[in-house]
C-alpha positions as CSV (number, residue, x, y, z in Angstrom):
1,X,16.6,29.7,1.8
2,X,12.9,29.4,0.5
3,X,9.7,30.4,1.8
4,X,6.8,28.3,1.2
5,X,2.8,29.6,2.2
6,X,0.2,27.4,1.0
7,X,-3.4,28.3,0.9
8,X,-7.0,27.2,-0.4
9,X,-7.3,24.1,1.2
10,X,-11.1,23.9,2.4
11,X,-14.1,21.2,2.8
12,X,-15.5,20.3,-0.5
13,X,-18.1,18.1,-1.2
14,X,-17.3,14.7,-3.6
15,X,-17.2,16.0,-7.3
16,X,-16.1,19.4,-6.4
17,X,-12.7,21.3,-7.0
18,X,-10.5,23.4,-5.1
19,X,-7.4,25.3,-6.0
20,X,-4.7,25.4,-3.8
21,X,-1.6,27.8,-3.9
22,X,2.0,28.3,-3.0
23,X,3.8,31.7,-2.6
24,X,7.3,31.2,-2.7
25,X,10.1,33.5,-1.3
26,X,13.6,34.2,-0.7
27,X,16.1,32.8,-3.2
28,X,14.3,31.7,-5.7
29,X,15.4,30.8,-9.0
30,X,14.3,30.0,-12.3
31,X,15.9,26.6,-12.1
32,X,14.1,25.4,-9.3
33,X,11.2,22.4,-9.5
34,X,8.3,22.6,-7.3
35,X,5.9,19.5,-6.2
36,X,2.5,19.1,-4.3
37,X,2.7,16.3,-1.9
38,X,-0.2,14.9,0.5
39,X,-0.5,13.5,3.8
40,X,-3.7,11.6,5.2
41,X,-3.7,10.6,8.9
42,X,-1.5,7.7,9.2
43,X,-0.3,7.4,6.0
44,X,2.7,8.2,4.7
45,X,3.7,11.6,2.6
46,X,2.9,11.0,-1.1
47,X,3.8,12.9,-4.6
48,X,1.1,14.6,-6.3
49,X,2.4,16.7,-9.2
50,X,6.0,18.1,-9.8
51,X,6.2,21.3,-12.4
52,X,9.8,22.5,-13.4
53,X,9.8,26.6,-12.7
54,X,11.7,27.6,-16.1
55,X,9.7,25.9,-18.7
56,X,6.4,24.1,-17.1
57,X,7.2,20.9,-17.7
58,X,5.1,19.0,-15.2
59,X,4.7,15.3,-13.6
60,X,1.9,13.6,-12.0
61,X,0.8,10.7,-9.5
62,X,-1.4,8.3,-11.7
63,X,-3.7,9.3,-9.0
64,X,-5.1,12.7,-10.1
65,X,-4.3,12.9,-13.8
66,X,-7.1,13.9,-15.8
67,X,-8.8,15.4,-12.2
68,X,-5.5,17.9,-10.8
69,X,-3.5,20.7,-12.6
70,X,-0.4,22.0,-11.8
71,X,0.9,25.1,-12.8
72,X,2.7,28.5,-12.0
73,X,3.1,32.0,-12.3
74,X,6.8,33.1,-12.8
75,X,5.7,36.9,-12.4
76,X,4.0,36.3,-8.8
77,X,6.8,33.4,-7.7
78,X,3.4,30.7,-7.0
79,X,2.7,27.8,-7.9
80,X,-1.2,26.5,-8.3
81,X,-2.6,23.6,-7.9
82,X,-6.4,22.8,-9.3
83,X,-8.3,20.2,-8.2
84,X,-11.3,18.9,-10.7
85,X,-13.9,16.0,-10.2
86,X,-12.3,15.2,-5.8
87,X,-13.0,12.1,-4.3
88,X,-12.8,11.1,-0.8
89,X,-9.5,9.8,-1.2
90,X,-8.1,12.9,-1.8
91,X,-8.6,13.8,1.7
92,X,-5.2,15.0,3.2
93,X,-3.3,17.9,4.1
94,X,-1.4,18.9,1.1
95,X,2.2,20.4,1.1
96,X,4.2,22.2,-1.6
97,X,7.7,21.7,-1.9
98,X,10.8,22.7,-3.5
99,X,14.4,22.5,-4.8
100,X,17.3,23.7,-6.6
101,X,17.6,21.4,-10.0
102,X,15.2,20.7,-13.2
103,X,12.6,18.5,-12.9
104,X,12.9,14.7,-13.7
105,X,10.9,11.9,-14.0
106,X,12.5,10.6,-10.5
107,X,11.1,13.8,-8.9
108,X,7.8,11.9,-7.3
109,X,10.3,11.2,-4.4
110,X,10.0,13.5,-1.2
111,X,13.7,13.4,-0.3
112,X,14.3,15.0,-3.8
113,X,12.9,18.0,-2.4
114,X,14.9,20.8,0.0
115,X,11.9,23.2,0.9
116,X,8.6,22.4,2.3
117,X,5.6,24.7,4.0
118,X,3.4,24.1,6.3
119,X,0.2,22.6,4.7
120,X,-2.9,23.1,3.9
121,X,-6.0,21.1,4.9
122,X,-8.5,19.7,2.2
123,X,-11.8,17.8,3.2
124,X,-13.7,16.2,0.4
125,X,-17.0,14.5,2.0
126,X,-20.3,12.8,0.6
């Protein structure tokens, strides 16, 4: 089993950034992948950014690249997640998530993913 915490979700204003991170615990492993996903209010869950745990190959939603960077540190067992230039699409509560397996270009799909925490809220207004 692993352990998934989230934090630094907040209320940013348009333009602004955030960075969010993931603790992960329990049985971790090097060959594990771990993706942000997001959730506004009646919409369904949707990939982010994906970033394989042993060598930091990552993978984003056409969405947020050039704004969002994924990345980790092996030594504290997290994963980050910065947030550049928000909009106020980017509203949602965001997720991280995780599983067993490298990372693949097919890995913007939720069901590819085993582990999930409980969220974190971001707010990005006018």
């Amino acid at each position: 089993q692993v352990q998934l915490v989230e934090s630094g979700g907040g209320s940013v204003q348009v333009g602004g950034s955030l960075r969010l991170s993931c603790a992960a615990s329990g049985r971790t492993s090097s060959t594990y992948r771990m993706g942000w996903f997001r959730q506004a209010p009646g919409k369904a869950r949707e990939f982010v950014a994906g970033i394989n745990w042993s060598d930091g190959r990552t993978l984003y939603a056409d969405s947020v690249k050039g704004r969002f960077i994924i990345s980790r540190d092996n030594a504290k067992n997290t994963v980050y997640l910065q947030m550049n230039s928000l909009k106020s699409e980017d509203t949602a509560r965001y997720y991280c998530a995780a599983a067993v397996g490298a990372l693949f270009s097919s890995d913007y799909v939720k069901e590819r993913y085993d582990y999930w925490g409980q969220g974190t809220q971001v707010t990005v207004s006018l």
